[in-house]
C-alpha positions as CSV (number, residue, x, y, z in Angstrom):
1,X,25.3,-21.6,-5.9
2,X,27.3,-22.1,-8.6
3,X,29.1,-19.1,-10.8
4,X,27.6,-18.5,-14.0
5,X,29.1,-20.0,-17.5
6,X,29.8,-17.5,-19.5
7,X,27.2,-17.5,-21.9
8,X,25.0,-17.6,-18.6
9,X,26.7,-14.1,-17.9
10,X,25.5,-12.8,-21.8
11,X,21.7,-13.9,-21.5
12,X,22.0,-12.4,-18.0
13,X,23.6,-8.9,-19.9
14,X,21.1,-9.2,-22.4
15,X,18.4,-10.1,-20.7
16,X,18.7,-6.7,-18.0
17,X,19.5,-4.5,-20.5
18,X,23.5,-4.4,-20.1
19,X,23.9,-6.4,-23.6
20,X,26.1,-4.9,-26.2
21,X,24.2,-2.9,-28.9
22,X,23.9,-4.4,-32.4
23,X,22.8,-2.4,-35.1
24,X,20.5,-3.6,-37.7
25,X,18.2,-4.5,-34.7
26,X,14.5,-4.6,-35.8
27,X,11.9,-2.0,-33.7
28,X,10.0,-3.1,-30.8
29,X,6.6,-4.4,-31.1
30,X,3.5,-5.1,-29.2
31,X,4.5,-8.9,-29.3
32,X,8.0,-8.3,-27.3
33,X,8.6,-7.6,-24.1
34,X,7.8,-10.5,-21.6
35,X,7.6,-9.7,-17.9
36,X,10.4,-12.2,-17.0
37,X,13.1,-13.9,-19.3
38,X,12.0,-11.9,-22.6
39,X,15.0,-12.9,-24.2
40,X,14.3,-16.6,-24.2
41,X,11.3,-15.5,-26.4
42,X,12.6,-13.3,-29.1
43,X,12.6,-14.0,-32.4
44,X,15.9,-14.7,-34.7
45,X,15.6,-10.8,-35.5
46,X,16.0,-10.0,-31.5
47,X,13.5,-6.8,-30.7
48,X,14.0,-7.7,-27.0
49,X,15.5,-4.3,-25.8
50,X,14.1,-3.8,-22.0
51,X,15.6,0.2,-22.4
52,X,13.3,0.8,-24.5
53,X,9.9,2.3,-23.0
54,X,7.6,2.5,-26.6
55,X,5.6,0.9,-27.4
56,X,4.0,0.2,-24.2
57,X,3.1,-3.7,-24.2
58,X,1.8,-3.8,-20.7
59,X,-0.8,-1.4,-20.0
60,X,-1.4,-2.2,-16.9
61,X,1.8,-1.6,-15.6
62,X,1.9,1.9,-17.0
63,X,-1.3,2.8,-15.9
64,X,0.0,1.6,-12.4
65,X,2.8,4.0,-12.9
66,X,0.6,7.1,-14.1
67,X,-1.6,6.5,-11.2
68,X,1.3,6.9,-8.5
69,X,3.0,9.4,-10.2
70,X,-1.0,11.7,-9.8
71,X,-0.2,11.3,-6.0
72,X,3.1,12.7,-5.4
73,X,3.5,14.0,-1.5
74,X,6.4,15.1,0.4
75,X,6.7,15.2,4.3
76,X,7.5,18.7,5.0
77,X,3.5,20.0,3.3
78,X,2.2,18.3,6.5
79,X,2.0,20.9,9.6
80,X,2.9,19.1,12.7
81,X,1.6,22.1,15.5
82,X,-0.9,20.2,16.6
83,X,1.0,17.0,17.2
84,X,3.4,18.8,19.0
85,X,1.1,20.6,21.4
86,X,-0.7,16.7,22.0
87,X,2.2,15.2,22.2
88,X,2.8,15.5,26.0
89,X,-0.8,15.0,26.7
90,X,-0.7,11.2,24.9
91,X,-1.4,8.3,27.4
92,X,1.7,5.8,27.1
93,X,-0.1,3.4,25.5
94,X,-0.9,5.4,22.8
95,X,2.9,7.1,22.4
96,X,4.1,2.9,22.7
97,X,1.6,2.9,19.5
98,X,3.1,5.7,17.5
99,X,6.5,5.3,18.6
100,X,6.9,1.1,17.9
101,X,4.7,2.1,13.9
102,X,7.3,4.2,13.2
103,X,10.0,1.6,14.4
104,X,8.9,-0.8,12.4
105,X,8.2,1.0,9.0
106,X,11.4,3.0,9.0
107,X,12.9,-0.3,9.3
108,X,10.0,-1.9,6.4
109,X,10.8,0.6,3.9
110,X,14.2,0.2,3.9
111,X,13.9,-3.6,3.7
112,X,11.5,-3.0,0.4
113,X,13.5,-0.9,-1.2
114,X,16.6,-3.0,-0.7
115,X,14.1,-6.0,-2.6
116,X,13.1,-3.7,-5.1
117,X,16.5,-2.1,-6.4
118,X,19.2,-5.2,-5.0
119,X,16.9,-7.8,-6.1
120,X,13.6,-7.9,-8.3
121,X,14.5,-4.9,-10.6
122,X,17.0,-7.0,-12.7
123,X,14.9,-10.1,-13.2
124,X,12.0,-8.0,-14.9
125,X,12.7,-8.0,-18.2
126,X,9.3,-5.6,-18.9
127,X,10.5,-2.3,-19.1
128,X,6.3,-1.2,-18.1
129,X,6.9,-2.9,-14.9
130,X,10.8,-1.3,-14.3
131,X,9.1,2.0,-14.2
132,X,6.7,1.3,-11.9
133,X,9.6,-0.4,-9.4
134,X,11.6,2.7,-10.0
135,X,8.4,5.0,-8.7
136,X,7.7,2.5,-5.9
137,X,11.7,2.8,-4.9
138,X,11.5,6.6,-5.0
139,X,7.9,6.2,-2.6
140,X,10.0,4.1,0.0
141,X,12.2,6.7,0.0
142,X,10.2,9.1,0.7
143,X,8.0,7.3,3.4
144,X,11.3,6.5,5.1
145,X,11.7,10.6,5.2
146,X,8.5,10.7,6.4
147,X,9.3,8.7,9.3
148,X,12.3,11.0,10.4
149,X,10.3,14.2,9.7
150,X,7.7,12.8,12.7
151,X,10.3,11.6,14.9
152,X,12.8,15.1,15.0
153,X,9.7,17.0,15.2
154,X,8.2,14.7,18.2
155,X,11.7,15.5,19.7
156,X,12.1,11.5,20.3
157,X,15.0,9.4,20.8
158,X,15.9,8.8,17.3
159,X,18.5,6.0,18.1
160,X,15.8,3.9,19.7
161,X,13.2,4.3,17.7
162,X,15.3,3.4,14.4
163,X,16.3,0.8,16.8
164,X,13.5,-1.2,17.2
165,X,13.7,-3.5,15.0
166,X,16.5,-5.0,16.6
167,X,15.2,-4.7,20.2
168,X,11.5,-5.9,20.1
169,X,11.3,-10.1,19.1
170,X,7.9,-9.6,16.8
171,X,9.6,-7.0,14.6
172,X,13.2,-9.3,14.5
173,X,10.9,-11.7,13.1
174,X,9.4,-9.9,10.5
175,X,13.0,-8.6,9.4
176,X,14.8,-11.5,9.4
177,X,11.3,-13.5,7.3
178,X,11.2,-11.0,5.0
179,X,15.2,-10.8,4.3
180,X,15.2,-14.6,3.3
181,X,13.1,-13.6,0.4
182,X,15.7,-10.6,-1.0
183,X,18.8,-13.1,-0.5
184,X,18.4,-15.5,-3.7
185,X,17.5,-12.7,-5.9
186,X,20.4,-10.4,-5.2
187,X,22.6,-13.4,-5.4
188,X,24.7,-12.4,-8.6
189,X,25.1,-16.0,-9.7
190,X,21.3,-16.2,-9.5
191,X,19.4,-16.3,-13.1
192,X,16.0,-16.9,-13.9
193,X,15.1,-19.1,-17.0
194,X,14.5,-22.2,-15.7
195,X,11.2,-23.7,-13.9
196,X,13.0,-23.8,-10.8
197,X,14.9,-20.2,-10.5
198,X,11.5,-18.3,-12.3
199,X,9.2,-20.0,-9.1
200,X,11.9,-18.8,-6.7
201,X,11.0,-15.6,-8.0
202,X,7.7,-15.7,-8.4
203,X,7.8,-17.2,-4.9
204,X,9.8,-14.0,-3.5
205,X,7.6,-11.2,-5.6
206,X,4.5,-13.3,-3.5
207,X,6.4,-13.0,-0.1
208,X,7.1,-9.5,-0.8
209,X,4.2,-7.8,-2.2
210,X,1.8,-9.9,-1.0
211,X,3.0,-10.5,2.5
212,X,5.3,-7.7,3.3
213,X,3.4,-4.9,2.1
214,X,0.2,-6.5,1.7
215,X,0.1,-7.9,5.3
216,X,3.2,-6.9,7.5
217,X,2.0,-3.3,7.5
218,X,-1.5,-3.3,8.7
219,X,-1.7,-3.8,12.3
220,X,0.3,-0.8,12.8
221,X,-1.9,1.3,9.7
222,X,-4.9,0.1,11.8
223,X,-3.4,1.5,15.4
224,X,-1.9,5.0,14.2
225,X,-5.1,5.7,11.8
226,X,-7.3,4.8,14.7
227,X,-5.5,7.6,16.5
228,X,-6.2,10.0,13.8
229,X,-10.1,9.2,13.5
230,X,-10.3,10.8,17.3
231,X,-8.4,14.0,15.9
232,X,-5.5,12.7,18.1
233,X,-1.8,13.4,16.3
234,X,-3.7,14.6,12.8
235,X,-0.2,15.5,11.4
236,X,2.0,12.3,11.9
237,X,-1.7,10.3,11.0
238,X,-1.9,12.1,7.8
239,X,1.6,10.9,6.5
240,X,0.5,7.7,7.5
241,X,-2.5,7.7,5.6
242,X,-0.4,9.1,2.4
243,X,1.9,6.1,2.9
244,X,-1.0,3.8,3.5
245,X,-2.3,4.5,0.0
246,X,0.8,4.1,-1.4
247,X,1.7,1.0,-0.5
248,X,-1.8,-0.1,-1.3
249,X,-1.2,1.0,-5.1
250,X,2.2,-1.1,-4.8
251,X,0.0,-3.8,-3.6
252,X,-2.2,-3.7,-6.4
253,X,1.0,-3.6,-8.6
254,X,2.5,-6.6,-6.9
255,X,-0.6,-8.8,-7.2
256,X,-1.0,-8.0,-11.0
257,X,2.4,-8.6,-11.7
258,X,2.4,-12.0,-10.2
259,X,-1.2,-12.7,-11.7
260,X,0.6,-12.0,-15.3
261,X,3.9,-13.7,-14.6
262,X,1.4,-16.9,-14.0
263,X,-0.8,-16.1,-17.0
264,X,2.7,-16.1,-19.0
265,X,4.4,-19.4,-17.5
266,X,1.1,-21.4,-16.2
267,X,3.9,-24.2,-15.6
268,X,4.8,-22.5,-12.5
269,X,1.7,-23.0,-11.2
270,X,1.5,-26.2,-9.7
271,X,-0.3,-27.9,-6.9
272,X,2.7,-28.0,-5.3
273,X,3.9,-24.6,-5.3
274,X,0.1,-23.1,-4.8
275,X,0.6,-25.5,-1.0
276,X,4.0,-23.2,-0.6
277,X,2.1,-19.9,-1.2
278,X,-0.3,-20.6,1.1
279,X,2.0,-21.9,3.9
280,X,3.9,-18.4,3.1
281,X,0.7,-16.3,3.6
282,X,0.0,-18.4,6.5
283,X,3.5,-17.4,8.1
284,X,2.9,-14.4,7.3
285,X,-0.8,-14.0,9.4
286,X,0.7,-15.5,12.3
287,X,3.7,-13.0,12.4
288,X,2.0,-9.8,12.4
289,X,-0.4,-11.1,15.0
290,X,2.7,-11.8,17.3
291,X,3.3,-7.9,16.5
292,X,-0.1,-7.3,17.1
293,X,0.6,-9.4,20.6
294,X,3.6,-7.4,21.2
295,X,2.1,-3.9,20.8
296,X,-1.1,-4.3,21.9
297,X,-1.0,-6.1,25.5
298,X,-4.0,-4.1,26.7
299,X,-7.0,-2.7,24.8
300,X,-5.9,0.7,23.7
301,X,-8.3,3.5,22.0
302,X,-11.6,0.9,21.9
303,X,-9.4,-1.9,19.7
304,X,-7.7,-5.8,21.3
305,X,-5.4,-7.8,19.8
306,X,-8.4,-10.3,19.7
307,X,-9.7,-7.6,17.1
308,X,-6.6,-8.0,15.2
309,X,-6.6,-11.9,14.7
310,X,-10.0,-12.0,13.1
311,X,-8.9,-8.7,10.9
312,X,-5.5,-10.6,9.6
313,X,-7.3,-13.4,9.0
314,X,-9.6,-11.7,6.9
315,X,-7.0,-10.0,5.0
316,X,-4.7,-13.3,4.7
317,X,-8.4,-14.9,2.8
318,X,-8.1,-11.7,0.2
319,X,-4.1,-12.2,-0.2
320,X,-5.0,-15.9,-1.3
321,X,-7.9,-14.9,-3.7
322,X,-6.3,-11.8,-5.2
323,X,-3.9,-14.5,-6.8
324,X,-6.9,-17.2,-6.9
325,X,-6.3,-19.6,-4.2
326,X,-9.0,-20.8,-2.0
327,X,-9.8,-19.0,1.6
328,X,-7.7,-20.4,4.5
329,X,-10.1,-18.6,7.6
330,X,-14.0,-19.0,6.2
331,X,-15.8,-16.7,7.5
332,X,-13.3,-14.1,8.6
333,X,-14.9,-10.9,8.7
334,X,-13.0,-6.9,8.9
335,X,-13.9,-5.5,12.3
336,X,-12.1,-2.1,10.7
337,X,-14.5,-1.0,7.7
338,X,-13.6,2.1,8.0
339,X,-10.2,1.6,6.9
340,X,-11.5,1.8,3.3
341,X,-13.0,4.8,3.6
342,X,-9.3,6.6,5.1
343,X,-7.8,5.5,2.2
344,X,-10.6,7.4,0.2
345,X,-8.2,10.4,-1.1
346,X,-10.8,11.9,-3.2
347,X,-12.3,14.9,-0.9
348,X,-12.2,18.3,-0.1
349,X,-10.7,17.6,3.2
350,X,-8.9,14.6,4.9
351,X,-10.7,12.6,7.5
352,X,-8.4,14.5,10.1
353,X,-10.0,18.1,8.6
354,X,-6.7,19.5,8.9
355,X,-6.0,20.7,5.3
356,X,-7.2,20.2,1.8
357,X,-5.6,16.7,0.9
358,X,-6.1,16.5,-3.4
359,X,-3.0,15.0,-4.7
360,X,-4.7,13.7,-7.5
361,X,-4.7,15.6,-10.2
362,X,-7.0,13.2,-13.0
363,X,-8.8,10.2,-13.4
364,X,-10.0,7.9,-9.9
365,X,-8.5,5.7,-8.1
366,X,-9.6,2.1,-7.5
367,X,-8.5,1.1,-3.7
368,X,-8.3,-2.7,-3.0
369,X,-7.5,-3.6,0.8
């Protein structure tokens, strides 16, 4: 890839908010602010200022970012006694459960958060949508905590379970797929603008929120919460489920963002690149089964990874219409309907009955698997 020209470098500057400021600048308006490449759409007065917040343009975004911000956890509120008094007791295929979850995600959230602040933050040019990537950062952050906080309670071998990702094939795979998508964008010489460069994007926000959070996530969410419905490790469950509904709320963030970048460039759009999405989601489905393969070579705790294929396919059909593409897998039904209902925050108590769990502190929360 080529360096950028210099006036490349200015758009670029202006475009992320690192312009020079020139007074005489008119206010913002409802009519600026475009989720990618605003300042190819300003008008000869300018007004396309991505620092400045007010007034909000895209609601959506912000409500997205009020929501997460009513459901702020931290690691350390969660008792682990119980955990560690079970523990020992665990069969080894359900400590190969916990123990290869946590591999993975520790490895997962770093990955996201590596997208979110080396590569998609500076190509949004909607300051709406910069908060909410700025929340979701934080989130990975702490999820990544989380992660620890189980493991040096457990007492277990940090070094291998960190190291996972780089030990067991189906995980290597999902790194090394997803890291292909974070490449282009933090390339410094990369710049949106033209039909090309704004699909790569739009291609790599699909990959990522759709795919990596939206798919990579959920055999392992399925496995540990099953675990947690038989009262079995309630402490290190609980986090999950916190983390599960967070990344569900970046899901829902993802998909609408993508859904609006299309309703602002329909060109992108094309038959062509709607056969590429799918192919991605596709990829995507067959890679978490091999995880699914790889963790689950026995049935374990009344679930197969037979289970799992007809699951994945079944959330691969709602990737594809959440953005509106036809089903790939007719038919494909969710053998886990009960993973709604965990993700229900809204009670007195948890599913696990361990402790009151009401983060929320207004309004309700819509949950979309």
């Amino acid at each position: 890839m080529n360096a950028p020209t210099k006036s490349e470098v200015s758009k670029l500057d202006e475009s992320t908010g690192l312009g020079d400021v020139k007074l005489g600048t008119r206010r913002k308006s409802v009519k600026d602010a475009r989720l990618i490449n605003s300042n190819k759409h300003k008008d000869e007065e300018g007004a396309n200022d991505v620092n400045q917040l007010f007034p909000i343009v895209h609601e959506e975004a912000w409500e997205h970012y009020r929501t997460t911000c009513k459901n702020s956890w931290f690691p350390y509120e969660v008792p682990m006694t119980t955990d560690i008094a079970q523990w020992p007791k665990l069969s080894q295929d359900e400590k190969d459960i916990i123990e290869k979850t946590l591999g993975f995600l520790s490895t997962a959230d770093s990955l996201v958060a590596n997208n979110l602040v080396l590569g998609i933050y500076k190509h949004i040019t909607s300051p709406e949508h910069r908060l909410f990537l700025l929340r979701q950062a934080f989130e990975e952050a702490v999820h990544m905590e989380s992660y620890s906080y189980i493991v040096q309670t457990l007492g277990l071998d940090e070094a291998r379970i960190f190291n996972m990702y780089r030990e067991i094939k189906s995980m290597a795979d999902k790194a090394n797929w997803s890291v292909k998508f974070t490449r282009t964008l933090s390339d410094s010489n990369f710049i949106t603008g033209d039909t090309k460069n704004n699909q790569i994007l739009l291609r790599d926000l699909i990959a990522f929120y759709l795919v990596f959070e939206g798919i990579f996530f959920y055999v392992g969410f399925v496995q540990v919460l099953s675990l947690g419905r038989r009262n079995i490790m309630p402490g290190a469950c609980e986090q999950i489920q916190y983390i599960f509904r967070d990344e569900s709320l970046h899901l829902n963030f993802g998909v609408d963002m993508v859904n609006k970048i299309i309703q602002e460039n329909p060109e992108l759009w094309t038959e062509e690149f709607q056969a590429e999405v799918r192919g991605i989601i596709k990829e995507g489905v067959e890679l978490e089964y091999a995880y699914a393969e790889d963790t689950m070579p026995r049935p374990v705790i009344g679930l197969n990874k037979e289970m799992f294929k007809d699951y994945l396919h079944y959330i691969g059909n709602r990737r594809l219409k959440q953005i509106g593409l036809e089903e790939e897998w007719p038919g494909a039904t969710n053998p886990f309907p009960w993973m709604s209902e965990i993700i229900d925050l809204k009670k007195e108590k948890n599913f696990f009955e361990t402790r009151v769990t009401e983060y929320q502190t207004g309004g309700a929360l819509d949950w979309d698997e």
